[in-house]
N, CA and C atoms as a LAMMPS dump frame, in Angstrom:
ITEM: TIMESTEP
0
ITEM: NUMBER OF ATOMS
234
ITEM: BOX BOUNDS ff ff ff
-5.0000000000000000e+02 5.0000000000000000e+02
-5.0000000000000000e+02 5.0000000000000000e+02
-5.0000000000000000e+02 5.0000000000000000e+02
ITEM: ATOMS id mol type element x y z
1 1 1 N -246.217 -189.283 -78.027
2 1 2 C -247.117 -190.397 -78.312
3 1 3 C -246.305 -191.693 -78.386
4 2 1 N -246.655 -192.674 -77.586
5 2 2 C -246.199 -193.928 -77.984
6 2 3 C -246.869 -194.619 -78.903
7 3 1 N -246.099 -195.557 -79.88
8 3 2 C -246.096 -196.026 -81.144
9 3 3 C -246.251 -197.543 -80.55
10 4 1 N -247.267 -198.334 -81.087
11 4 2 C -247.667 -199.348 -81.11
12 4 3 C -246.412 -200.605 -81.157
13 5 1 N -245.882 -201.325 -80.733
14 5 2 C -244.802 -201.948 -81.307
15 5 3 C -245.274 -203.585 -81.23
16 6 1 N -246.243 -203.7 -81.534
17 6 2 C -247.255 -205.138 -81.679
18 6 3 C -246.905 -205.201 -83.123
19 7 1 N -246.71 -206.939 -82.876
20 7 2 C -246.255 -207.534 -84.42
21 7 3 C -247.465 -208.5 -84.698
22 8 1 N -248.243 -208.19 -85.831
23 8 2 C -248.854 -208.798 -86.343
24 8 3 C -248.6 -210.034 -87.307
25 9 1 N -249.156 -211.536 -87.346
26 9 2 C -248.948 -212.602 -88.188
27 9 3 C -250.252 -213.206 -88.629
28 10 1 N -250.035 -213.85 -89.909
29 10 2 C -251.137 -214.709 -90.436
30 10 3 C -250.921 -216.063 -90.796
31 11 1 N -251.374 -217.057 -90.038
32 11 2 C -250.94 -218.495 -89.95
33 11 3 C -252.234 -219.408 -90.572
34 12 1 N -251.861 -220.353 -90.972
35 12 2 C -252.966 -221.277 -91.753
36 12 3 C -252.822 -222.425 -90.642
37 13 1 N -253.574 -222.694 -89.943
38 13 2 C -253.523 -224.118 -89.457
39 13 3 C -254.052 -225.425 -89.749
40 14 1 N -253.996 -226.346 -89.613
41 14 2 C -254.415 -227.706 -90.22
42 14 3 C -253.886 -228.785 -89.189
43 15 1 N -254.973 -229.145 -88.38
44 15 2 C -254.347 -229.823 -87.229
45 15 3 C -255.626 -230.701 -87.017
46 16 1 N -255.209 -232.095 -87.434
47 16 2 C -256.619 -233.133 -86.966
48 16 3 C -256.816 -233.004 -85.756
49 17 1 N -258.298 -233.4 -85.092
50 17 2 C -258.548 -233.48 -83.715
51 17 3 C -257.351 -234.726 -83.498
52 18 1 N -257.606 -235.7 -83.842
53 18 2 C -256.332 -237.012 -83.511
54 18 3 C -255.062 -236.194 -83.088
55 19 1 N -254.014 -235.468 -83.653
56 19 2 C -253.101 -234.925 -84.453
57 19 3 C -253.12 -234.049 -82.923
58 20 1 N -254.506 -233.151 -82.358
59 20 2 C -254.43 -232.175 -81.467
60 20 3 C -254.291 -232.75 -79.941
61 21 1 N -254.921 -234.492 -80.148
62 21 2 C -255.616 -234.691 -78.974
63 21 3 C -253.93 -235.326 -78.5
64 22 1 N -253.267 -235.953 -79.079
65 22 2 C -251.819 -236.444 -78.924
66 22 3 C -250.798 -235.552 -78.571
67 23 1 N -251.175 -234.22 -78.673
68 23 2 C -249.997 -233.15 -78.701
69 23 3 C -250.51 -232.476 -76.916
70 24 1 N -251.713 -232.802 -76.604
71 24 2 C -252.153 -232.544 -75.701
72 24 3 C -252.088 -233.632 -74.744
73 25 1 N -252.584 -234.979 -75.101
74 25 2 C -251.888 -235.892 -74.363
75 25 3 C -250.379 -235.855 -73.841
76 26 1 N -249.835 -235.078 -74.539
77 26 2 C -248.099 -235.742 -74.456
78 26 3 C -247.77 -233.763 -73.706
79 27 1 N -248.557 -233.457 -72.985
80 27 2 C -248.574 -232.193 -72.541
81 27 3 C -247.816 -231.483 -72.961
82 28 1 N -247.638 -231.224 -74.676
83 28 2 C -246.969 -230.283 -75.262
84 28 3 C -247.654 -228.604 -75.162
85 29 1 N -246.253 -228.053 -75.021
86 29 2 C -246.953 -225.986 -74.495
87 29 3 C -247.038 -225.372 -75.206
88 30 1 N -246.45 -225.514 -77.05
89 30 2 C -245.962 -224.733 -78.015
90 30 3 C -246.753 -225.277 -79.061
91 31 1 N -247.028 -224.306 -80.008
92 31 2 C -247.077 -224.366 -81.419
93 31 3 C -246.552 -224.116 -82.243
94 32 1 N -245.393 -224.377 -83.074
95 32 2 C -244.649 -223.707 -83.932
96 32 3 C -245.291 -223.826 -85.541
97 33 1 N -244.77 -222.791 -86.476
98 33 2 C -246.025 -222.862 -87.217
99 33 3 C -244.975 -221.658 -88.069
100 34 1 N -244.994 -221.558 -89.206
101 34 2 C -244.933 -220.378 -90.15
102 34 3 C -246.232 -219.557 -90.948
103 35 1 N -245.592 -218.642 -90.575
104 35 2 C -246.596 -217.358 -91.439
105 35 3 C -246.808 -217.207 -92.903
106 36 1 N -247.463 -216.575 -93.081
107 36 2 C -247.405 -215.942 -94.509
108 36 3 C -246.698 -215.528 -94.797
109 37 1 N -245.424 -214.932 -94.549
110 37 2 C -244.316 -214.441 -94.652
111 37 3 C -243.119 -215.08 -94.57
112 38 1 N -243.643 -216.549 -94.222
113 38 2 C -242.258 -217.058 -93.986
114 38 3 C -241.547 -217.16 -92.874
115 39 1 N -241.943 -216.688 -91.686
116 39 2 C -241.264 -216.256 -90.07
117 39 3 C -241.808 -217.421 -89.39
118 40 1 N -241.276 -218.04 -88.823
119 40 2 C -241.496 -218.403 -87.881
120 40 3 C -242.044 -218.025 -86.415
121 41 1 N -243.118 -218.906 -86.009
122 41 2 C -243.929 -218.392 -84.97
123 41 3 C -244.224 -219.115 -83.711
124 42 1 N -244.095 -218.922 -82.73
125 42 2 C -244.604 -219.981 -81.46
126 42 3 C -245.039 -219.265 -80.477
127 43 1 N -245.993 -220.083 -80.052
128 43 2 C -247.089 -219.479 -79.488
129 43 3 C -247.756 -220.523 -78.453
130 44 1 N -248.387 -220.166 -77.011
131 44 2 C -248.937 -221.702 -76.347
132 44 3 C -249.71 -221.995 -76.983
133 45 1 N -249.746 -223.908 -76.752
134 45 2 C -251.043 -224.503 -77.334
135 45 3 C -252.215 -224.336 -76.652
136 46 1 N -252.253 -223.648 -75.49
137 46 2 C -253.383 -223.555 -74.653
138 46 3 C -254.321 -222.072 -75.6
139 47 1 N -253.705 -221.594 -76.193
140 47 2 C -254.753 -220.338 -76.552
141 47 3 C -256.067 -221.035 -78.192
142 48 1 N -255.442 -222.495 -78.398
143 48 2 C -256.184 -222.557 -79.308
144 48 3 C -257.575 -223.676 -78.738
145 49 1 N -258.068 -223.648 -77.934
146 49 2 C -258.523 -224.106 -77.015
147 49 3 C -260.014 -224.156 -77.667
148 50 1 N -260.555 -222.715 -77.85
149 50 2 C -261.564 -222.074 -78.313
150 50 3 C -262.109 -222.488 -80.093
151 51 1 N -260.843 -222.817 -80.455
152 51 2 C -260.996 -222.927 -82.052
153 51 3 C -261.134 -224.285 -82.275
154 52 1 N -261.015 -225.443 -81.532
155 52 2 C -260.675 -226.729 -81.448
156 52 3 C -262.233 -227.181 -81.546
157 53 1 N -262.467 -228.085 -82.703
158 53 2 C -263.683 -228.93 -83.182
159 53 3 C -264.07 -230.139 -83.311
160 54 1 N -264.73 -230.898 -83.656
161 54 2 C -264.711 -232.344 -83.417
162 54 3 C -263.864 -233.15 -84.439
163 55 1 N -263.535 -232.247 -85.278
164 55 2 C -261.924 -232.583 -87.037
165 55 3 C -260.803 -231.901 -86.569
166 56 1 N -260.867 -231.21 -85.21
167 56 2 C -259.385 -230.747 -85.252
168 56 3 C -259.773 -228.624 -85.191
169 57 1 N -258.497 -228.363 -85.77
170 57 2 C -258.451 -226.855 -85.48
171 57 3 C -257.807 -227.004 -86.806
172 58 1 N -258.627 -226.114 -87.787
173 58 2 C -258.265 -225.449 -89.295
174 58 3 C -258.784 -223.927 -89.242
175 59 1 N -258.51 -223.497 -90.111
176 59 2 C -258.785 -221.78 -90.529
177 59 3 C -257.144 -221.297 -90.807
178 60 1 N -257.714 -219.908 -91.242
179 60 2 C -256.799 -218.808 -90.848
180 60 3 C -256.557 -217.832 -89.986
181 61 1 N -255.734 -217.812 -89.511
182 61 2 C -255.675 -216.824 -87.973
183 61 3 C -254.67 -215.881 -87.76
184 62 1 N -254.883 -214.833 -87.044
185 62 2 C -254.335 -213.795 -87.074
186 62 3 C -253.858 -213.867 -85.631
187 63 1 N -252.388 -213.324 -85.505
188 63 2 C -251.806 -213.787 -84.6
189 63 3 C -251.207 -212.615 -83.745
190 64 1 N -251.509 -211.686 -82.743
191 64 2 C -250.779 -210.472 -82.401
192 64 3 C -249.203 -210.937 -81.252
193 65 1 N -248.23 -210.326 -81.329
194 65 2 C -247.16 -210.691 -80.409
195 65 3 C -246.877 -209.219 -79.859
196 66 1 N -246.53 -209.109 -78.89
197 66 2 C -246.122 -207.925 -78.437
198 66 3 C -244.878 -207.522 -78.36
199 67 1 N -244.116 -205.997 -78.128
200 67 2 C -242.87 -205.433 -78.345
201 67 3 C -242 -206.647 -77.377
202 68 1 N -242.177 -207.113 -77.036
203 68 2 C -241.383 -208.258 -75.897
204 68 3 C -241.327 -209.55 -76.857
205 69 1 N -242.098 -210.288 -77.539
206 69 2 C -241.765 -211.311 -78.723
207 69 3 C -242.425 -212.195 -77.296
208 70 1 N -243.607 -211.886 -76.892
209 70 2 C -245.041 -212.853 -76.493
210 70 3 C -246.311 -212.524 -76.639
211 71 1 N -246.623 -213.907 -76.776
212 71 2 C -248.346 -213.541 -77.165
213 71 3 C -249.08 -212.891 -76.443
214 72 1 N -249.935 -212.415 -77.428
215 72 2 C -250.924 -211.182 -76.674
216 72 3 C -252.308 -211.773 -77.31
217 73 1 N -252.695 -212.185 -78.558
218 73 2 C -253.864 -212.409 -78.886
219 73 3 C -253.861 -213.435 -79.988
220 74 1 N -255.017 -213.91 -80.178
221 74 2 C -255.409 -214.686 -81.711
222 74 3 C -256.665 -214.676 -81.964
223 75 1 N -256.854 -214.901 -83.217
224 75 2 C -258.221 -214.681 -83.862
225 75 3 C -258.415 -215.021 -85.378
226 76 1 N -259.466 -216.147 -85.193
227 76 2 C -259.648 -216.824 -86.153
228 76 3 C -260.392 -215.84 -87.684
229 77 1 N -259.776 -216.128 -88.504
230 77 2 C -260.059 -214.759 -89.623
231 77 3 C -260.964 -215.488 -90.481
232 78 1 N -260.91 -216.422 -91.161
233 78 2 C -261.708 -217.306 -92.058
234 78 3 C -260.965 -219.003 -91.813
């Protein structure tokens, strides 16, 4: 049986629309961001695309990376 080797994270974001629309203007690819744990995380800015509102992108989100240390998923938790 192969064993799952997906790393799970939980990130708080807080990102004004202003704050999002400048980071996108200035065609930035990354998000760097710490976990609940303290780790450091980066991830493209293109996957938060979906979560992005007329104040920006807030919540908590759950972040999957795969045995390779790239993204595989996200998902907004609360």
């Amino acid at each position: 049986m192969i064993k799952d080797k997906n790393a799970i994270f939980y990130i708080q974001l807080n990102i004004s629309a202003a704050d999002f629309h400048h980071y996108y203007a200035q065609n930035i690819n990354s998000v760097i961001t710490t976990s609940h744990t303290g780790e450091t995380i980066r991830f493209p800015a293109n996957v938060l695309q979906p979560f992005v509102s007329h104040s920006g992108v807030y919540g908590k989100f759950k972040i999957t990376i795969d045995s390779n240390a790239k993204f595989k998923s996200i998902e907004r938790i609360s």
